[in-house]
Structure formats: structure tokens, C-alpha cells
N, C-alpha and C positions, 0 to 999 in steps of 0.2 A: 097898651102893649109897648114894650122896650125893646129898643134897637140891641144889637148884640153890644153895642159901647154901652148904652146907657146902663145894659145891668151887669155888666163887666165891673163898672162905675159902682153901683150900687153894694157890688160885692166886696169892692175894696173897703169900701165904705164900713158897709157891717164890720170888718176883718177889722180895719184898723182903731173901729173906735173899740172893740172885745179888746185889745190889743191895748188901748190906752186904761179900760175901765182896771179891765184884771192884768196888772205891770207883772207876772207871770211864767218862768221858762217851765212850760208844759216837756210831760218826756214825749208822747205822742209817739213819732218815728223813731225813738233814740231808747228801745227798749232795751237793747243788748242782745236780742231774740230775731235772728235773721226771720223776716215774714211774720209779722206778731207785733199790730203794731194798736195803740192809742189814740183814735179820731172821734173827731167831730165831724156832723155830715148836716147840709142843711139843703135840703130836698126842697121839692113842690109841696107845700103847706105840711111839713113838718121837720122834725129835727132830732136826730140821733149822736148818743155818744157812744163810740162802742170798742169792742176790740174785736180788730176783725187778725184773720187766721188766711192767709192770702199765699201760703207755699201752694203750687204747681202742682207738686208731690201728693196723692189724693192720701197717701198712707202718713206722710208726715203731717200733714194738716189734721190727719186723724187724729196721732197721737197726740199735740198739742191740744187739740178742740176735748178730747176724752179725759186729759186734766184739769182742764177746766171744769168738766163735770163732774169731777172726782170734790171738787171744791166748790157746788153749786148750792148746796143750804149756806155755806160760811159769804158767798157772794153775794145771796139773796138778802140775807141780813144785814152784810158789812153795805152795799151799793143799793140796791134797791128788790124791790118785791115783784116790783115789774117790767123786771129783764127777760129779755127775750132771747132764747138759745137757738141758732138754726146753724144746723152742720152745712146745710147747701145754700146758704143765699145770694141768689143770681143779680150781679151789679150791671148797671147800665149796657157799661160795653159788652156782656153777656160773661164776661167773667165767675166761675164760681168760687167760693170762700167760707169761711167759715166765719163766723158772725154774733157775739154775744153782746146785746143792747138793749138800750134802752132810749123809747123813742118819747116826745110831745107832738101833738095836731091841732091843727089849727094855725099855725103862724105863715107868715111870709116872708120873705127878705126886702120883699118890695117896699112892707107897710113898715114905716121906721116905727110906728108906736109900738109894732112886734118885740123890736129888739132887746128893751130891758127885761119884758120878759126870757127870750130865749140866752141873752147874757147868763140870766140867773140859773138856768137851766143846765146851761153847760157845766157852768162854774161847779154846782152843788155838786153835779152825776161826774163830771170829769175828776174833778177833787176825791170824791170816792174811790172812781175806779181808777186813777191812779195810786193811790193807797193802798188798795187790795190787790192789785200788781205787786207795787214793791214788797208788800209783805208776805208774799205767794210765791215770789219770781223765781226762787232758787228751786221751791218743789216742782214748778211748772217747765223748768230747763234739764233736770234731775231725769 
């Protein structure tokens, strides 16, 4: 078990060596899309890339999240097949969102042998779905 430093530590850790493997400027936060944002999320034995939909607003969250499904065969194809669409997906804090991802299970942050694979994982799924962002974003703001 890990003290709150040691996986504090651990997480720097992950972060910065992602950060030296893949040299990088991900858009993530930096969509141009108040609430509409690019992450990565590395949970208890697994790991998501996703776009989550995080306005307040349950009607504009709608509308954003109901374009993207206007666009979910060309997503499916361009990112992956096994995306996962959840209009209500409740985050830790009890927050709800709107949520299009795509997860791996099985890994840890703890076990460093994890990391190349989860590196790999990010890279591939985040590289996509930043792609079919930018080339989607004006219909999806529209």
C-alpha cells in the first residue's frame, strides 16, 4: 500500500516519463470548445481516452454529446470500434458528463512494467481522437 506521497510520486512519475517518451503538445484542454475537452484518465486497473462533455447546462451538454452522435459510424471507423458513448457518466466527485471513450483493463500505475503498454495506448487512441476532433470540430461547434 502507498502512502498519499509515495503515489503522488508514482504519478509524477508515469506523467513525466509519457511526457519525455511522446515530446508532444496534445490539444486535450485547448479545444476552442468551452466544456469539450481531450483526456486521458488513468483509474484503478484501467485507462481511458476520451472526450468528455462537462457543461453544467444538461441541454447544452445535449446538444454537443447528440453531435457527436450524428458522427458515430465515421468515429467508430476513424478511432476505434470500441468506443464507448454514455450521455450520463457519473465521475468520482459525483459529477455528471457526457463521455465518449474508449477504455484498456488490466493495468496499474503502480506496476511500472504497465507503463509501456499504457504509453502505447494512449498515444494510438489519443492520436486518433484528436484527428477526428480537428477534422469534425467546425461541424461539432456549428
Amino acid at each position: 500500500m502507498y502512502s498519499k506521497e509515495e503515489a503522488r510520486n508514482v504519478r509524477q512519475q508515469f506523467w513525466t516519463m509519457f511526457g519525455k517518451r511522446y515530446d508532444r503538445k496534445w490539444m486535450l484542454y485547448d479545444t476552442k470548445l468551452k466544456d469539450v475537452v481531450l483526456k486521458y484518465s488513468f483509474e484503478d486497473r484501467r485507462v481511458l481516452v476520451s472526450i468528455d462533455i462537462t457543461h453544467d447546462d444538461d441541454l447544452i451538454r445535449s446538444y454537443y454529446y447528440d453531435k457527436f452522435i450524428s458522427l458515430k459510424a465515421v468515429m467508430l471507423e476513424e478511432v476505434s470500434n470500441d468506443l464507448i458513448y454514455d450521455d450520463a457518466y457519473m465521475l468520482e466527485s459525483g459529477k455528471i458528463i457526457s463521455r465518449i471513450f474508449v477504455m484498456h483493463e488490466g493495468v496499474k500505475i503502480q506496476k511500472k512494467t504497465d507503463w509501456p503498454e499504457v504509453y502505447e495506448f494512449f498515444f494510438k487512441y489519443m492520436d486518433r481522437m484528436e484527428a477526428f476532433f480537428i477534422e469534425y470540430k467546425d461541424f461539432i461547434e456549428a
